[in-house]
N, C-alpha and C positions, 0 to 999 in steps of 0.2 A: 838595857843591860841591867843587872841585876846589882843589889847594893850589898847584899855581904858575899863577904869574902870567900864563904864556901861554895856560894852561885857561883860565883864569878870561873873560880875551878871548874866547877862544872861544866861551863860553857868552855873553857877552854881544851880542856878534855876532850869532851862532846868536837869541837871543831879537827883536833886531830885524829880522832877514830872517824867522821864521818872524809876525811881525805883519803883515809888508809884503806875505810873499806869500798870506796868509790875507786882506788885503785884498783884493788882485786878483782871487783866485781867486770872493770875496763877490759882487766888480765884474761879473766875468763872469756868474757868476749871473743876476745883476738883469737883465745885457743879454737873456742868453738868455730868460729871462721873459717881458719887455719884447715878444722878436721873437716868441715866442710866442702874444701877447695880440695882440700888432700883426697879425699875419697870422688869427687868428680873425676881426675886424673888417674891416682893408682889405690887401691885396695891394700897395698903394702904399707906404702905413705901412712896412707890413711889410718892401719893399725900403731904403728908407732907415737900418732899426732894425737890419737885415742887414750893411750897410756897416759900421755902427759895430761890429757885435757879431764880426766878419772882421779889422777895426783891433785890438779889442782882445784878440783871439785870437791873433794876429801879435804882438802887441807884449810880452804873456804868453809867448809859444814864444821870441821873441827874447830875454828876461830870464831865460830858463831858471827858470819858475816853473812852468810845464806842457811836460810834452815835446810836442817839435815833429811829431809823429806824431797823439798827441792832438789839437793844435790842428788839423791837417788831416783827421783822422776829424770833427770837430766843425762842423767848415766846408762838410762834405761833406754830411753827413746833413740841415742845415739849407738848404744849397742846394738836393736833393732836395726837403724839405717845401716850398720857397719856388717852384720850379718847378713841384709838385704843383698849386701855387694857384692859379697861372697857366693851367695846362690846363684847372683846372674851370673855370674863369671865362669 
Protein backbone atom coordinates (compact mmCIF):
# COMPACT_ATOMS: atom_id res chain seq x y z
CA UNK A 1 0.00 0.00 0.00
CA UNK A 2 1.13 3.22 -0.69
CA UNK A 3 2.48 5.76 2.12
CA UNK A 4 0.99 9.29 1.29
CA UNK A 5 -2.18 10.07 1.72
CA UNK A 6 -3.04 11.04 -1.65
CA UNK A 7 -1.97 7.16 -2.83
CA UNK A 8 -3.81 5.89 -0.34
CA UNK A 9 -7.29 7.82 -1.94
CA UNK A 10 -6.32 6.65 -4.76
CA UNK A 11 -6.48 3.18 -4.14
CA UNK A 12 -9.46 3.68 -2.33
CA UNK A 13 -11.29 5.20 -5.09
CA UNK A 14 -9.85 2.96 -7.59
CA UNK A 15 -11.40 0.02 -5.25
CA UNK A 16 -14.87 1.43 -5.44
CA UNK A 17 -15.14 2.33 -9.29
CA UNK A 18 -13.36 -1.08 -10.02
CA UNK A 19 -16.76 -2.80 -7.88
CA UNK A 20 -19.22 -0.37 -9.63
CA UNK A 21 -17.90 -1.08 -12.82
CA UNK A 22 -17.61 -5.00 -12.49
CA UNK A 23 -21.36 -4.50 -11.59
CA UNK A 24 -22.33 -3.11 -14.74
CA UNK A 25 -20.40 -4.92 -16.67
CA UNK A 26 -22.13 -8.39 -14.53
CA UNK A 27 -25.70 -6.10 -15.52
CA UNK A 28 -25.01 -6.23 -19.04
CA UNK A 29 -24.34 -9.68 -19.07
CA UNK A 30 -27.48 -10.82 -17.66
CA UNK A 31 -29.17 -8.58 -20.23
CA UNK A 32 -27.37 -9.97 -23.03
CA UNK A 33 -28.46 -13.55 -21.78
CA UNK A 34 -31.71 -12.45 -21.18
CA UNK A 35 -31.95 -11.09 -25.14
CA UNK A 36 -30.54 -14.28 -26.04
CA UNK A 37 -33.02 -16.61 -24.27
CA UNK A 38 -35.80 -14.09 -25.38
CA UNK A 39 -35.19 -14.38 -29.01
CA UNK A 40 -34.70 -18.27 -29.04
CA UNK A 41 -38.56 -18.36 -27.73
CA UNK A 42 -40.28 -15.21 -29.05
CA UNK A 43 -39.14 -12.46 -31.44
CA UNK A 44 -41.53 -10.11 -29.53
CA UNK A 45 -39.77 -10.81 -26.12
CA UNK A 46 -36.95 -10.59 -27.63
CA UNK A 47 -37.59 -6.92 -29.08
CA UNK A 48 -38.49 -5.38 -25.87
CA UNK A 49 -35.22 -7.30 -23.87
CA UNK A 50 -33.27 -5.43 -26.94
CA UNK A 51 -34.44 -1.97 -25.89
CA UNK A 52 -33.26 -2.43 -22.47
CA UNK A 53 -30.18 -4.20 -23.26
CA UNK A 54 -29.24 -0.91 -26.08
CA UNK A 55 -30.29 1.46 -22.74
CA UNK A 56 -27.90 -0.25 -20.96
CA UNK A 57 -25.21 -0.33 -23.38
CA UNK A 58 -25.57 3.46 -23.76
CA UNK A 59 -25.53 4.28 -20.44
CA UNK A 60 -22.23 1.78 -19.79
CA UNK A 61 -20.43 3.79 -22.93
CA UNK A 62 -21.61 7.06 -21.43
CA UNK A 63 -20.10 6.30 -17.76
CA UNK A 64 -17.00 5.20 -19.48
CA UNK A 65 -17.19 1.80 -18.14
CA UNK A 66 -16.98 0.18 -21.77
CA UNK A 67 -15.64 1.98 -24.56
CA UNK A 68 -18.14 3.61 -26.70
CA UNK A 69 -16.97 1.53 -29.83
CA UNK A 70 -17.60 -1.65 -27.89
CA UNK A 71 -20.96 -0.61 -26.96
CA UNK A 72 -21.77 -0.01 -30.79
CA UNK A 73 -20.14 -3.28 -32.10
CA UNK A 74 -22.37 -4.83 -29.31
CA UNK A 75 -25.71 -3.17 -30.50
CA UNK A 76 -24.82 -4.03 -33.87
CA UNK A 77 -24.24 -7.63 -33.93
CA UNK A 78 -27.32 -8.10 -31.70
CA UNK A 79 -29.44 -5.92 -33.98
CA UNK A 80 -28.27 -8.38 -36.94
CA UNK A 81 -29.31 -11.64 -34.72
CA UNK A 82 -32.71 -9.64 -33.81
CA UNK A 83 -33.42 -8.84 -37.60
CA UNK A 84 -32.22 -12.33 -38.49
CA UNK A 85 -35.53 -13.50 -36.58
CA UNK A 86 -37.56 -11.41 -38.08
CA UNK A 87 -36.74 -12.76 -41.59
CA UNK A 88 -37.18 -16.31 -40.55
CA UNK A 89 -40.38 -15.73 -39.10
Amino acid sequence: MANIKSAKKRVLIERERKLKNNSVKSEIKTYIKKFKSDLAVDVAKAEESYKVLVARLDSAARENVIHANSANRKKAHFAKLLDNAKASK
